[in-house]
DRENPA-3360 file (N, C-alpha, C; in nm, 2 decimals, always signed):
BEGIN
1 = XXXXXXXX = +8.52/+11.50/+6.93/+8.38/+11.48/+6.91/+8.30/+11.60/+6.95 ~ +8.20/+11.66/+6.90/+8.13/+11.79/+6.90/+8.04/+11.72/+7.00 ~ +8.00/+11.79/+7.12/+7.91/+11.78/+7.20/+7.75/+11.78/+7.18 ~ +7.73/+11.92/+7.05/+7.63/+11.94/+7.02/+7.58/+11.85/+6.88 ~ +7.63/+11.79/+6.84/+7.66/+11.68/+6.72/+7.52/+11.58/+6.76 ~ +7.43/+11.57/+6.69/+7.32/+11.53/+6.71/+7.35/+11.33/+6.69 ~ +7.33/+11.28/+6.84/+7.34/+11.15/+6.81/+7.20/+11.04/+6.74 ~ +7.24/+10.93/+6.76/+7.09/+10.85/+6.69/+7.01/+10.83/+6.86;
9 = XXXXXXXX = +6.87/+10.87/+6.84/+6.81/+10.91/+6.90/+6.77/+10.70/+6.99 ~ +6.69/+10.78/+7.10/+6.59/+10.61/+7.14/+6.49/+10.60/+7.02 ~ +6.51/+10.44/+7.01/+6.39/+10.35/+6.96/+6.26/+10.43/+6.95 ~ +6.16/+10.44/+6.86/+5.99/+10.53/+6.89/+5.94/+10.48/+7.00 ~ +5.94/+10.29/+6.98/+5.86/+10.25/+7.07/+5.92/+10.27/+7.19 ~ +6.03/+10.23/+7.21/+6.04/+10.24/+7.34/+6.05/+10.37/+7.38 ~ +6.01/+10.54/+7.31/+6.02/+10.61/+7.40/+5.89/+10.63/+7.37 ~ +5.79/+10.66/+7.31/+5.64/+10.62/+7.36/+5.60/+10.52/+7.44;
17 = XXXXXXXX = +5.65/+10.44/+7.54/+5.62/+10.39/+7.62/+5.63/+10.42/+7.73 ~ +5.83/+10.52/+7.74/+5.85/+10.55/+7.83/+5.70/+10.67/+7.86 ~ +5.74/+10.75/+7.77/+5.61/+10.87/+7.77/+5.47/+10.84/+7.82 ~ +5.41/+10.71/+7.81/+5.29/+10.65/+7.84/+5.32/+10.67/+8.00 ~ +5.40/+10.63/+8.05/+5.43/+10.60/+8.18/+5.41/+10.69/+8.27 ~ +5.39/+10.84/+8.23/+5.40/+10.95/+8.30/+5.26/+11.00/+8.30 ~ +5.17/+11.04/+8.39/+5.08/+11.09/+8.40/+5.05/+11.24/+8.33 ~ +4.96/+11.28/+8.26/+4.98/+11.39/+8.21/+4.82/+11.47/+8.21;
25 = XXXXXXXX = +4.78/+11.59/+8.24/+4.65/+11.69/+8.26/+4.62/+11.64/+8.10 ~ +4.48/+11.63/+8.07/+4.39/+11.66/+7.97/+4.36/+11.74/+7.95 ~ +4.38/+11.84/+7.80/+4.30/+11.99/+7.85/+4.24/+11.95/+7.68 ~ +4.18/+12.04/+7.66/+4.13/+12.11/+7.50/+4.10/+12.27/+7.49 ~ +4.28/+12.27/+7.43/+4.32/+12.44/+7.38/+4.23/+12.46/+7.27 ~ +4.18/+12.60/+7.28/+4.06/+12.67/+7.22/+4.12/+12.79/+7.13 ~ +4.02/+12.82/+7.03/+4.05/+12.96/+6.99/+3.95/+12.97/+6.94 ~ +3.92/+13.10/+6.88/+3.81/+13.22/+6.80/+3.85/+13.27/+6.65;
33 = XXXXXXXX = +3.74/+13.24/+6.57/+3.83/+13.35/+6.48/+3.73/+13.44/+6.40 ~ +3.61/+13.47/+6.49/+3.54/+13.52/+6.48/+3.41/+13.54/+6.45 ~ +3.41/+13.41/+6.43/+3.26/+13.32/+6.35/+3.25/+13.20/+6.43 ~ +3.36/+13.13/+6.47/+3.33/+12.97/+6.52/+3.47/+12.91/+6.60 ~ +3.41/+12.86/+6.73/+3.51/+12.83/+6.78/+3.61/+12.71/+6.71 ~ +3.75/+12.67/+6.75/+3.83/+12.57/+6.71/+3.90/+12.49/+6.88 ~ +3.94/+12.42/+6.82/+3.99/+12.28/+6.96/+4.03/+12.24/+6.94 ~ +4.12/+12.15/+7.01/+4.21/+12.07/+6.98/+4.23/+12.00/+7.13;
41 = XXXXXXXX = +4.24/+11.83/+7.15/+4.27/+11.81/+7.26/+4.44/+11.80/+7.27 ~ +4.53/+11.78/+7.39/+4.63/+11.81/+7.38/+4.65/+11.75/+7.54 ~ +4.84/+11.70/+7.56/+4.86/+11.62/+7.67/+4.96/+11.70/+7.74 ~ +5.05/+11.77/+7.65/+5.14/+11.81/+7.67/+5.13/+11.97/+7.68 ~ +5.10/+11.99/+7.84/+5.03/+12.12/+7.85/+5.12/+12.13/+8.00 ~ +5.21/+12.28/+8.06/+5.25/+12.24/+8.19/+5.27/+12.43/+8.21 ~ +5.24/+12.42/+8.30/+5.33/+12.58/+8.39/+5.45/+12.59/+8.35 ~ +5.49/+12.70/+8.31/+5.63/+12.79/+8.28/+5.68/+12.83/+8.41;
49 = XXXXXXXX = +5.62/+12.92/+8.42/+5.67/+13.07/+8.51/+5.56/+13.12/+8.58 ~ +5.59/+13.12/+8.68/+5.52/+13.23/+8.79/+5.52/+13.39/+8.78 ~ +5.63/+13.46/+8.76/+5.68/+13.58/+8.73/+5.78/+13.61/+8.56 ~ +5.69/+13.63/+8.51/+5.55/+13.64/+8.47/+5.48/+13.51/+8.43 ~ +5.35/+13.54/+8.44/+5.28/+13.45/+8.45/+5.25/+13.32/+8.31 ~ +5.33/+13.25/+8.30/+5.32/+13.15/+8.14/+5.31/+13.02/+8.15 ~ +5.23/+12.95/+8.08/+5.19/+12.82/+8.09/+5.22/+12.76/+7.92 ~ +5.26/+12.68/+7.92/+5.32/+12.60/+7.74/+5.23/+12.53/+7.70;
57 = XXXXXXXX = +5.18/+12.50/+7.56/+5.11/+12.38/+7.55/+5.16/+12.32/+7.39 ~ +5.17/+12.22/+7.37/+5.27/+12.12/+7.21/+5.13/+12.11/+7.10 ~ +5.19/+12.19/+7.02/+5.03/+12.20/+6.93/+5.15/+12.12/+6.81 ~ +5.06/+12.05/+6.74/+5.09/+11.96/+6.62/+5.10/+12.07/+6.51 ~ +5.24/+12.07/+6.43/+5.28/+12.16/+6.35/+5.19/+12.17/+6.22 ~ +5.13/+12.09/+6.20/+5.02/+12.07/+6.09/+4.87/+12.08/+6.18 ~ +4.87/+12.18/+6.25/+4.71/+12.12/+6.28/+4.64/+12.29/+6.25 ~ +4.51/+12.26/+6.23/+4.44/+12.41/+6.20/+4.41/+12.52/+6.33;
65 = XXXXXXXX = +4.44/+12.45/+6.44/+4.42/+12.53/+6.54/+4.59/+12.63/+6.59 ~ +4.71/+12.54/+6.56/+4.83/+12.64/+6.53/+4.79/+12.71/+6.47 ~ +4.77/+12.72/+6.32/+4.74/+12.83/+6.26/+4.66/+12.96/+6.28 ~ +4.54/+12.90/+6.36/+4.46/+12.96/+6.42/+4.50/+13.08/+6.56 ~ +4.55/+12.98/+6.66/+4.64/+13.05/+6.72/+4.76/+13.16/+6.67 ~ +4.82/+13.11/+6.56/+4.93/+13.23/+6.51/+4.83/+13.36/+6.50 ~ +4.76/+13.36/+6.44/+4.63/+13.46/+6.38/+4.59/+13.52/+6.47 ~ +4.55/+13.49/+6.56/+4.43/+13.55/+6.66/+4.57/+13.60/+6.75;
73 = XXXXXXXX = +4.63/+13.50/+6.82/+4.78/+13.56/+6.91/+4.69/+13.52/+7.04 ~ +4.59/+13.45/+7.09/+4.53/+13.45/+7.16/+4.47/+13.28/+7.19 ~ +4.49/+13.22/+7.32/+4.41/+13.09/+7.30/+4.36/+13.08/+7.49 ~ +4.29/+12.93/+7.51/+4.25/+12.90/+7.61/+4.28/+12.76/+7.63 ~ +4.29/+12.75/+7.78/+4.31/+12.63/+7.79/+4.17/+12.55/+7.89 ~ +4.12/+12.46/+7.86/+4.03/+12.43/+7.94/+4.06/+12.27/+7.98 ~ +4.12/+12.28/+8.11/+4.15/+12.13/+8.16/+4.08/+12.06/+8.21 ~ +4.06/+11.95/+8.13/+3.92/+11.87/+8.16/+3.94/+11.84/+8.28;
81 = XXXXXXXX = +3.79/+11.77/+8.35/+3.74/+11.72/+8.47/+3.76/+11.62/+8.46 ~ +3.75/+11.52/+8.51/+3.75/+11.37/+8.54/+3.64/+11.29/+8.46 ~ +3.53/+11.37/+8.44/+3.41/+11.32/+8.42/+3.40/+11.36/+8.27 ~ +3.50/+11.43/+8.20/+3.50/+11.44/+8.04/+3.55/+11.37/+7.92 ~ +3.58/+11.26/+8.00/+3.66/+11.17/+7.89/+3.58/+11.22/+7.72 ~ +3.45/+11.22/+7.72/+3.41/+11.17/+7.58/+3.46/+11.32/+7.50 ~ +3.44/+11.44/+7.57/+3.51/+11.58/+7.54/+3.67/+11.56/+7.50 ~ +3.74/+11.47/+7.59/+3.89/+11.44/+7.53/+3.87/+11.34/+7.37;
89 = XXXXXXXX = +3.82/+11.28/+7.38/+3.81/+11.15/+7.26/+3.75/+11.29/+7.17 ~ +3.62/+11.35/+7.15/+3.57/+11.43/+7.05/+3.67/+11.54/+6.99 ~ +3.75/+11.60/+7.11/+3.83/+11.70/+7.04/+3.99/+11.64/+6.99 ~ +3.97/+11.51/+7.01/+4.10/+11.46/+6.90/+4.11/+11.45/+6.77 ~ +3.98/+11.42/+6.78/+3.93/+11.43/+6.63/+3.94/+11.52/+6.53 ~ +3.96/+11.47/+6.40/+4.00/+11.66/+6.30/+3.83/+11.64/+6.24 ~ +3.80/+11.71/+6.19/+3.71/+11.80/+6.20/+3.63/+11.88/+6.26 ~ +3.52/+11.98/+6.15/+3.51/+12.09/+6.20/+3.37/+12.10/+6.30;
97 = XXXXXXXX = +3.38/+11.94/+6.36/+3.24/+11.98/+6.43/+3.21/+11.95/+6.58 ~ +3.31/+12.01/+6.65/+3.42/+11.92/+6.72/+3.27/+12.01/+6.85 ~ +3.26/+12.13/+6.84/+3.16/+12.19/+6.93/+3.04/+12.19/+6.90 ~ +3.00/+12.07/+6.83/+2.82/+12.04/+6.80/+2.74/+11.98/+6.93 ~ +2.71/+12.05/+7.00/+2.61/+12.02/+7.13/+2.68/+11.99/+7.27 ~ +2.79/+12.06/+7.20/+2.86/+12.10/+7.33/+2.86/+12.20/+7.41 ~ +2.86/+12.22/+7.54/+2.80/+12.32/+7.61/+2.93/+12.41/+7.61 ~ +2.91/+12.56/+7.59/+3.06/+12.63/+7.59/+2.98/+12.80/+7.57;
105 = XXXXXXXX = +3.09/+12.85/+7.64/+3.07/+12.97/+7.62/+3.18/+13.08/+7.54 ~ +3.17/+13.23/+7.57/+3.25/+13.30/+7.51/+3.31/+13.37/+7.68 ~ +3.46/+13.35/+7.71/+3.47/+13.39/+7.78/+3.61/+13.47/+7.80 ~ +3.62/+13.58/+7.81/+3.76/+13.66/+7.75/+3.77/+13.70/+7.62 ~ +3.67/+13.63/+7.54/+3.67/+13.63/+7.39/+3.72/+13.50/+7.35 ~ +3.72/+13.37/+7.43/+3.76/+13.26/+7.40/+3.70/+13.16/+7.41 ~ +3.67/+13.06/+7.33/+3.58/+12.90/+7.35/+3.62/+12.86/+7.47 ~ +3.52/+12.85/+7.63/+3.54/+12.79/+7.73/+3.46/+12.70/+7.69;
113 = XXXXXXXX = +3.52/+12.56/+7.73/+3.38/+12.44/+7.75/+3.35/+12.48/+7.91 ~ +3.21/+12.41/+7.92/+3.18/+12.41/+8.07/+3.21/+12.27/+8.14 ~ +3.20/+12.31/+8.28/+3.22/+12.20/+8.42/+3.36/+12.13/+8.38 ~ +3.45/+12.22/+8.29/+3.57/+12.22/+8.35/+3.66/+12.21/+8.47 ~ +3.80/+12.16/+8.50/+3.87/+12.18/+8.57/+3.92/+12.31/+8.65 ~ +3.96/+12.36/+8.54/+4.04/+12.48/+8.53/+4.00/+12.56/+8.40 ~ +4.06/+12.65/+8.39/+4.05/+12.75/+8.32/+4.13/+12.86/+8.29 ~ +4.17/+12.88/+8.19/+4.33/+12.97/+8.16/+4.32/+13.03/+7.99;
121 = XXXXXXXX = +4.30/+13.16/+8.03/+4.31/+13.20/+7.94/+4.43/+13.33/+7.88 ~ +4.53/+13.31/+7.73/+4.58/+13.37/+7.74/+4.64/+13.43/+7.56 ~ +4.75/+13.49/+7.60/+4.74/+13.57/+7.49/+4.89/+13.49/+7.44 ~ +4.96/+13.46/+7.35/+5.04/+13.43/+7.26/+5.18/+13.50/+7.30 ~ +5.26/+13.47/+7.39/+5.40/+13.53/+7.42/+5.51/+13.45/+7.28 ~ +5.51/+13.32/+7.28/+5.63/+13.35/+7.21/+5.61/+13.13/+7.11 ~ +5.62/+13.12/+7.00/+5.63/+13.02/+6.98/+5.74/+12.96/+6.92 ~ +5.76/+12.84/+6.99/+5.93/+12.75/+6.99/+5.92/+12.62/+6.88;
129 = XXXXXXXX = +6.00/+12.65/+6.80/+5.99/+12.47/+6.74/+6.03/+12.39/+6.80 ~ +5.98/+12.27/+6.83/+5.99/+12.16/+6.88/+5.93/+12.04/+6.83 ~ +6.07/+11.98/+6.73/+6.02/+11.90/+6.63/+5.91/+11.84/+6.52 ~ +5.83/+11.78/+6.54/+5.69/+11.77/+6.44/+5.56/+11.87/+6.54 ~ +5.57/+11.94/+6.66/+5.53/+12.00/+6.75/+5.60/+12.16/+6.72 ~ +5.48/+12.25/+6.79/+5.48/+12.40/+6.83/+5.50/+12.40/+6.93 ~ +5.59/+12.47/+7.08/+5.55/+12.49/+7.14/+5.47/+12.62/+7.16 ~ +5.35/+12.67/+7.20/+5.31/+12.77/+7.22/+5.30/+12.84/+7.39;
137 = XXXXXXXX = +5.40/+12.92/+7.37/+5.39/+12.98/+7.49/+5.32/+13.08/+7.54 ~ +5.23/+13.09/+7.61/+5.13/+13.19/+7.68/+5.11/+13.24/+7.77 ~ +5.11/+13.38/+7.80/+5.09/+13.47/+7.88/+4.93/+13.49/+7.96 ~ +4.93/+13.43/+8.07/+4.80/+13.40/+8.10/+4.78/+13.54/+8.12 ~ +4.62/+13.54/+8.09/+4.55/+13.68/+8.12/+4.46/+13.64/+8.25 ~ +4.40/+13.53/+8.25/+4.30/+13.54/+8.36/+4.32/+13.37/+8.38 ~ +4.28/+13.30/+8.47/+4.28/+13.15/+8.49/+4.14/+13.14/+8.64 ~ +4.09/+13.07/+8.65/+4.02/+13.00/+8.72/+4.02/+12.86/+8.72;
145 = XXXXXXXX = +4.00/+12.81/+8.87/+4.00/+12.68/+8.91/+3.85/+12.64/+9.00 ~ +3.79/+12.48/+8.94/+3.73/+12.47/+8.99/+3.79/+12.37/+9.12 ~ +3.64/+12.31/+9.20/+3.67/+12.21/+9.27/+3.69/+12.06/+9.20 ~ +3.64/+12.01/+9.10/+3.64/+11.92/+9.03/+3.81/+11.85/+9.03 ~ +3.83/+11.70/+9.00/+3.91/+11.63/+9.01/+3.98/+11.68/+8.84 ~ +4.09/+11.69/+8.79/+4.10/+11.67/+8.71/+4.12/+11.58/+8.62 ~ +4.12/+11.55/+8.46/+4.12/+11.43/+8.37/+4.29/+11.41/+8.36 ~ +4.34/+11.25/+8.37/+4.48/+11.27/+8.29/+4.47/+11.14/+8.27;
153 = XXXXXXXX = +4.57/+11.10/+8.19/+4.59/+11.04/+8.07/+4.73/+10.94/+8.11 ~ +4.73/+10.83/+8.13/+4.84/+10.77/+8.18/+4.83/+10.62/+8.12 ~ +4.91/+10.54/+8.04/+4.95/+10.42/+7.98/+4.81/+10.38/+7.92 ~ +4.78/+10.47/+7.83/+4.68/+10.52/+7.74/+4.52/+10.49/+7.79 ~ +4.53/+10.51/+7.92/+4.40/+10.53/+7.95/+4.37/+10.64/+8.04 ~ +4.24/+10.69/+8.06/+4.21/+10.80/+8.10/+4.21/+10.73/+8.28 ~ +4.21/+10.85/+8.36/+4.20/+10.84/+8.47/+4.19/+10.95/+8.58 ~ +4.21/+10.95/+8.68/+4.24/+11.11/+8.79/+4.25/+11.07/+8.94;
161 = XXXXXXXX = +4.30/+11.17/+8.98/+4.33/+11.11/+9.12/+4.25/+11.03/+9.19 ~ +4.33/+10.91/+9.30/+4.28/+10.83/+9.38/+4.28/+10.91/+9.50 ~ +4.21/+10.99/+9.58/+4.24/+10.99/+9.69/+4.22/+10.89/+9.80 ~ +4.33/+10.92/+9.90/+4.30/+10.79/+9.97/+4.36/+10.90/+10.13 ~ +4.24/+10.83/+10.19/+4.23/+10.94/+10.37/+4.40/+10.93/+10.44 ~ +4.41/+11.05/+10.48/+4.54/+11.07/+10.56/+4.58/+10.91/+10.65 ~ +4.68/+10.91/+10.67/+4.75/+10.81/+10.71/+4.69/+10.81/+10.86 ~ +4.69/+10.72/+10.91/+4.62/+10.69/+11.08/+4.75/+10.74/+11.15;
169 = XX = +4.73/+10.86/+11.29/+4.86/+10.91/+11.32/+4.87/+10.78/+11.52 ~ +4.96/+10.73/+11.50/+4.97/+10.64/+11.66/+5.03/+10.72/+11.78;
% end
């Protein structure tokens, strides 16, 4: 039997469920193309590498902001705060009007939203297929962090950390 011999995969549902299960950062990856910004919200966003510096994020093989990204070679990631849900729901959305009275700027040359999380901006290292998904891998150029809690997404509702006070020491 060939090891690499592609077997019959898990059930959808049951591995979208499993997947629900797992907490995951909210962000909405950005791009420019010289007239008007583009967005996209996205779940599947995580740190690569330290040396050198790269962070991945799963862009839908059909969506206009891959494309956009191939072009420019350049994107942003802006990880929502806790307090953005309606910014996550708006940039799910396909169309093109995704930044109408939305507060954002030009920053590196890239669509930041504001009162963000974080902030990561980078340049296009290297892109991987991965099935109906891109991955796009990026060489961060610059990143900032705020204090804000950040947004994530867990058995399909939004949420962010509980903190709860250090344990009483006896």
């Amino acid at each position: 039997m060939d090891p690499h011999a592609e077997r019959p995969g898990v059930d959808a549902v049951v591995f979208r469920e499993a997947l629900a299960a797992v907490a995951a950062p909210v962000a909405v990856v950005t791009s420019f193309d010289g007239e008007r910004p583009h967005g996209t919200t996205v779940s599947a966003f995580c740190s690569l590498s330290l040396e050198p510096p790269l962070v991945l994020v799963s862009l839908d093989r059909g969506s206009d902001l891959l494309r956009m990204v191939r072009a420019s070679q350049r994107y942003g990631i802006n990880v929502l705060s806790h307090d953005q849900e309606e910014l996550a729901t708006r940039f799910a959305r396909k169309g093109a009007d995704k930044f109408a009275e939305v507060p954002w700027t030009l920053d590196t040359d890239l669509p930041r939203l504001e009162g963000t999380a974080s902030w990561i901006a980078c340049r296009l290292h290297d892109l991987v297929d991965g099935g109906d998904h891109v991955i796009a891998v990026g060489f961060v150029e610059h990143a900032e962090a705020s204090p804000a809690h950040p947004l994530l997404y867990r058995q399909r509702q939004f949420g962010t950390l509980n903190r709860r006070p250090p344990a009483q020491r006896e």
